[in-house]
Every structure is written in C-alpha cells, then in structure tokens.
N, C-alpha and C positions, 0 to 999 in steps of 0.2 A: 504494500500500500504506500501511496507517495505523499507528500506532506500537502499539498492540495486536497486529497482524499482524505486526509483527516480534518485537515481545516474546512472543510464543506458537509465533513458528516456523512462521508460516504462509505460504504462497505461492500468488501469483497465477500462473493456468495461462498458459500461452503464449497471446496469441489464433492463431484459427485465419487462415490465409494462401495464401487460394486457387490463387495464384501458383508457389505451391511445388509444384503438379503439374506445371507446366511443366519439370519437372527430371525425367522421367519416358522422354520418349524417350532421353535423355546417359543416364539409370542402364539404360535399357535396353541398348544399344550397350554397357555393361560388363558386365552382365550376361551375354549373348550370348560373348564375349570368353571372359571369366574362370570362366561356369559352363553356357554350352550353353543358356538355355533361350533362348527366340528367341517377341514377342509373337504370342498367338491374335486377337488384333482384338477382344478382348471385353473389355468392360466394364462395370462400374455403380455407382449410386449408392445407397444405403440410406438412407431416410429413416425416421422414424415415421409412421407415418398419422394426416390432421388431418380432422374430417369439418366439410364446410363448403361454402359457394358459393365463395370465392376460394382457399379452397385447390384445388377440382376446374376451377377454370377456368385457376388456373398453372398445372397438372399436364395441362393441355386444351395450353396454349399452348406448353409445355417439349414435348412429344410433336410437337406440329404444325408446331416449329422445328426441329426434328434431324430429323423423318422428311422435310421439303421441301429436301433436301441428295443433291443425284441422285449423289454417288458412294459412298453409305453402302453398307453391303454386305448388309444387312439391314433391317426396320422396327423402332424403337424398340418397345420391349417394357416395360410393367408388370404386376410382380407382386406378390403378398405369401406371405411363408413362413409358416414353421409358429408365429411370433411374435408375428405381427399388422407386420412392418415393411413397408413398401413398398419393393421394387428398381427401380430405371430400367435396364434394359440394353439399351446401344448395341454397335451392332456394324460394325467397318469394317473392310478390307481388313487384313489381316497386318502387312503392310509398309503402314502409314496409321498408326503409333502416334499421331506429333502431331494428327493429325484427331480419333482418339479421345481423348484429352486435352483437346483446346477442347473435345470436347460434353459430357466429364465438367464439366470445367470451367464452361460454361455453366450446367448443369443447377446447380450448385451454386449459382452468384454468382444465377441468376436466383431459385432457393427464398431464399436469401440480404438480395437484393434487397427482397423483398415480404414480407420480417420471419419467414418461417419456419425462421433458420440455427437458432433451437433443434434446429429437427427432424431437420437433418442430423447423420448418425451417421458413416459413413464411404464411402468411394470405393473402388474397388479395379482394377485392368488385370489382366487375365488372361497366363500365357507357360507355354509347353511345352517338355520338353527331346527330343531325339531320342527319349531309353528310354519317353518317355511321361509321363514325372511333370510334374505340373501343376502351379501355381506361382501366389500372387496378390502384387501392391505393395497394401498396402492402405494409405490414408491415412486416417487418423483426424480429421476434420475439428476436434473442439472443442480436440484438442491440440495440432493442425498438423504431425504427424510420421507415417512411416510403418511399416512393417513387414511380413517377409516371412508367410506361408501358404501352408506345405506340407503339403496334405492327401492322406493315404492312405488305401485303402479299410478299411472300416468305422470311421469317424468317428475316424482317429488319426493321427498327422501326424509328419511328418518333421523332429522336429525339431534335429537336427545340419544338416540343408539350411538350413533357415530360420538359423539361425548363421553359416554359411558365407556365405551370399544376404545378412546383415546387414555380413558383414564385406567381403563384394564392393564391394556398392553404398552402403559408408557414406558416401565422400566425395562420393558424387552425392546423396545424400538423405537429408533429416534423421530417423533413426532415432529411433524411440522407446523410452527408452533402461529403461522400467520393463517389465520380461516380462512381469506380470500383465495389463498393459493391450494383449496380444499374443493377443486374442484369436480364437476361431475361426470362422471364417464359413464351415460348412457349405454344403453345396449352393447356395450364394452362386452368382446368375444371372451369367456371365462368367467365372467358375472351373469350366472343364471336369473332371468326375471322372479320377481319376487312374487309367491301366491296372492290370490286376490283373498 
C-alpha cells in the first residue's frame, strides 16, 4: 500500500486463497450439528466467459479431468445463465463433501493457473435441510471469504437463515463481513430450488 493509499483511506482487498475451501467439509459437520442442513453433492464454479482457443481448451481439459474420476456421481456439467457467466457443476456422492471441494478446488487453481483468476467470480457447495430449504456456502473468490444463500421461491430469500448459517459456521469460515457483497445466485447450477 503507498502513502496516498493510506492518506485517502484506501485499502487493498484481501487476495483470494484457494485453500480456504478446504475448511468446507469442518463448516459442514457444524453446520449439520447446529442447523440440520446436511451436503446435496452439488457444486460449482462461476466464471465469466472468455472467447478464445486456450480459454476453450482449459475449459476442454478442467471437464476431461473431473469427468475421468470413476466415483463422481454425475458428469461434469457446463452452462451459462441468463448473464452471459459460465457455471462448472460437479457433482458427487452426499456424503463425498471433501471430493467435491478438490474439484471445486481444482477447477479454480487450474482457471487460476493459466492466468484467467480475473474471470473467476465465485464457488458455491450446495446443502438441504430435512423441511427442504436449500442452502448454498458460496465463496467469493476475489475476496476470499464466504457466505450463506438462502433462496426461496420466487427469487426471495431467507434471510434470518443466512444470519443464523453466518453465525453457525463463523469460526469455521471466513465470512464476509460486508452484506452488500452477499449476493444472490439465483438458479445457480448446484443450488437445488427450494420446496414450496
């Protein structure tokens, strides 16, 4: 930081710390405990779309490395919504959280890797509670922090749960601690819709 930057009050963002999803199965296991929801095996990653030959040939080899993994529970999946972002969704057994964390993981360090961390947005693990309410961790990559997503139907959200889910799993995962930047990821591929 340069002396202008502190003389104007300004601050550098946290960098991003891939590592810090590994703390995702422990916040699960409190999770589970303290508020019932228990992981669906779904997950992804949200990028921007980059159009290009080495962007379509990572995005060739990230798919061709998570789908040659014989106990995934599903094939790696891309999409893009109504934004123009691209999703990667992995999907593994329920009880397989740490497996789906490496390939969130992977997917990230590898866009990462070959210079595209600009284009990574965030990450998110899918969890259900018994009653049905759906649930995401979502990890904000350029912050390096997380937050909950409590989506209910017709695009409105639960948010005393997300409050609760933040003060559950604080000491397992670094919150992010600004609400504006708690935003919502709709029909987000690994967030199962929520019952009516």
């Amino acid at each position: 930081m340069g002396f202008l930057d502190i003389l104007l009050g300004r601050t550098r963002p946290a960098p991003p710390d891939l590592d810090r999803l590994f703390a995702l199965p422990s916040a699960a296991v409190t999770l589970e405990a303290a508020a019932g929801f228990t992981p669906t095996g779904l997950g992804s990653v949200c990028f921007t779309t980059v159009e290009g030959t080495a962007f379509d040939t990572i995005r060739q080899d990230v798919g061709a490395l998570l789908n040659a993994d014989a106990e995934r529970a599903g094939a790696t999946v891309f999409s893009r919504d109504e934004y123009g972002y691209t999703w990667l969704l992995s999907q593994r057994a329920p009880s397989d959280l740490p497996a789906l964390v490496g390939d969130l993981h992977a997917v990230n360090a590898t866009l990462e890797g070959n210079g595209f961390g600009p284009q990574l947005l965030c990450s998110l693990a899918g969890f259900r509670n018994a009653e049905g309410h759906s649930l995401a961790l979502v990890y904000l990559y350029k912050r390096g922090t997380f937050y909950p997503f409590a989506p209910l139907p017709g695009e409105k959200r639960d948010n005393a749960l997300e409050l609760r889910v933040r003060a559950v799993v604080g000491d397992d995962l670094r919150i992010e601690p600004d609400l504006e930047r708690w935003f919502p990821v709709w029909g987000a591929p690994g967030l199962e819709e929520a019952r009516p």
